[in-house]
C-alpha positions, 0 to 999 in steps of 0.5 A: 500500500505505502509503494503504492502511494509513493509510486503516485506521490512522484507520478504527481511531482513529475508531472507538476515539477520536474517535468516543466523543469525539464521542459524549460531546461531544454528550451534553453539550450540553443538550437544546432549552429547557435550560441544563444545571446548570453556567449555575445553579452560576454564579448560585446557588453558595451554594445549588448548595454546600449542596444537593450536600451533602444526601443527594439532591444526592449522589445526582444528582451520582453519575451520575443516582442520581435518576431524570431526574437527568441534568438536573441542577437542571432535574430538579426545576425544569423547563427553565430556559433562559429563566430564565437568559437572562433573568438571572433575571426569568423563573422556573423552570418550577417555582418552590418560593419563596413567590413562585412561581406554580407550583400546588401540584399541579405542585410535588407532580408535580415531586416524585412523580416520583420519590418515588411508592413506599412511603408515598406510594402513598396521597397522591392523595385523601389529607387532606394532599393535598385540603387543597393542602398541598404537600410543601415545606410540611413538607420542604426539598431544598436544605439539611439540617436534619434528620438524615433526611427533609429535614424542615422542623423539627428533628423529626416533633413540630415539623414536624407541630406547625407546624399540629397545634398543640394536638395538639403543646401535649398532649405536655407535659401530665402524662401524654403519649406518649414523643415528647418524649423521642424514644422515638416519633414522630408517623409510628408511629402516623399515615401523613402521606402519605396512609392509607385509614383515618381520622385517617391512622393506619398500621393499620386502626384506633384499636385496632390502632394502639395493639395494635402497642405495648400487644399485652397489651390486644389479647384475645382476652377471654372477657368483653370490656368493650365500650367498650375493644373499641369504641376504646381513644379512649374513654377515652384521649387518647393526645395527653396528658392531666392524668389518670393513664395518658392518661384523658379523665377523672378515675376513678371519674368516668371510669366513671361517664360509662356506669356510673349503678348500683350505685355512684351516678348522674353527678355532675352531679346535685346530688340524686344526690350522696348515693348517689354512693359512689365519687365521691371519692377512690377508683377502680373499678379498686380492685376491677374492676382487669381493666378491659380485659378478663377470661379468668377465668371468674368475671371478668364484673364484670372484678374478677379 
């Protein structure tokens, strides 16, 4: 009687302790080919210390919030068993240093991993991405910099300035989109992970992207002025200009690149400059001031 009840006592017990236990134990151990986080935190403390404070490093140590989070730092760079055995001679699978000979294609792969959603749907074929541009040329994983995006500069302007250069030097011209000031950003206007439309703008073309701010220039008109309806980068530079309101050109000569009567010819013309009445020192929109379009019915000439 008492073998029996002792038989069931440790029945009981290795169902509710050692096999759970046994259980944990053996999901512990890494699978074939890795080393499991703890082997990296014993070379890498620095780095491991300012990774778990980012957003994603918080999120892998809670519990595998990051989808394959449950590798931990092989997560991301591959089953890293050789490179620790090695002490270090042989590289991760997937290496993001300057000397790694990971490609590109397979550090974006690392990465699309788990951020394939939302914006980056549109990165496959995207111009970013035909160009090998990889997703740490503008991002960084294992420390903050910015305040969100992990971005390699302190702000969208910079990062994208890193190659956009002279887009990012007309931001301090006279005239100028609010970026500097944090108003907006490269990303309002512009999808860089990838967009069907062209120049990677988020709408479908130069005039809805700049309708989503300026809705009042959107019509409908009864009399439309054709080169507004065309693309508003007709006469705008919306990267900044030295002209008044973002203009490629200075008015009346801004007008005077379509319009050659009834107020004169281009100025270009020495022989013309003498019928030229709005060449200097005035503007066509002192008279024609609905330029963008009219709903008056006598505003064919844009003037009321």
């Amino acid at each position: 009687m008492r073998h029996m009840r002792y038989v069931r006592w440790l029945s009981v017990a290795l169902v509710l302790f050692i096999a759970p236990r046994m259980a944990i134990a053996q999901q512990k151990q890494p699978p074939a080919g890795y080393a499991g986080s703890a082997a990296c935190v014993d070379c890498h403390k620095e780095s491991v210390h300012q990774f778990e404070a980012t957003v994603m490093g918080k999120l892998i140590k809670e519990n595998g919030g990051v989808k394959n989070g449950e590798h931990g730092c092989e997560s991301c760079h591959g089953p890293s068993k050789a490179h620790v055995e090695s002490g270090g001679d042989v590289l991760p699978p997937i290496s993001y240093s300057s000397k790694a000979k990971t490609s590109v294609t397979d550090r974006n792969a690392s990465c699309l991993t788990c951020h394939e959603k939302t914006s980056r749907t549109m990165w496959a074929g995207s111009t970013h991405e035909s160009r090998n541009l990889s997703c740490t040329d503008c991002h960084v994983v294992m420390h903050d910099n910015t305040e969100r995006s992990n971005l390699k500069k302190a702000s969208v302007l910079a990062t994208c300035g890193s190659c956009h250069r002279e887009k990012a030097a007309a931001m301090s011209k006279f005239s100028h989109m609010p970026l500097g000031e944090g108003k907006m950003e490269c990303t309002n206007c512009h999808s860089p992970h990838g967009s069907p439309n062209e120049k990677l703008l988020v709408a479908s073309s130069v005039n809805e992207t700049c309708f989503s701010c300026h809705a009042e220039k959107r019509g409908p008109f009864m009399w439309e002025h054709l080169p507004v309806t065309e693309s508003c980068s007709n006469c705008h530079d919306p990267h900044g200009s030295n002209k008044i309101r973002m203009l490629k050109y200075v008015p009346p000569r801004l007008c005077q690149q379509c319009h050659l009567t009834p107020h004169g010819a281009p100025s270009g013309r020495p022989e013309d400059q003498a019928s030229v009445r709005f060449n200097y020192n005035k503007g066509c929109v002192n008279c024609h001031s609905q330029i963008h379009g009219s709903n008056h019915p006598a505003g064919v000439f844009f003037t009321r």
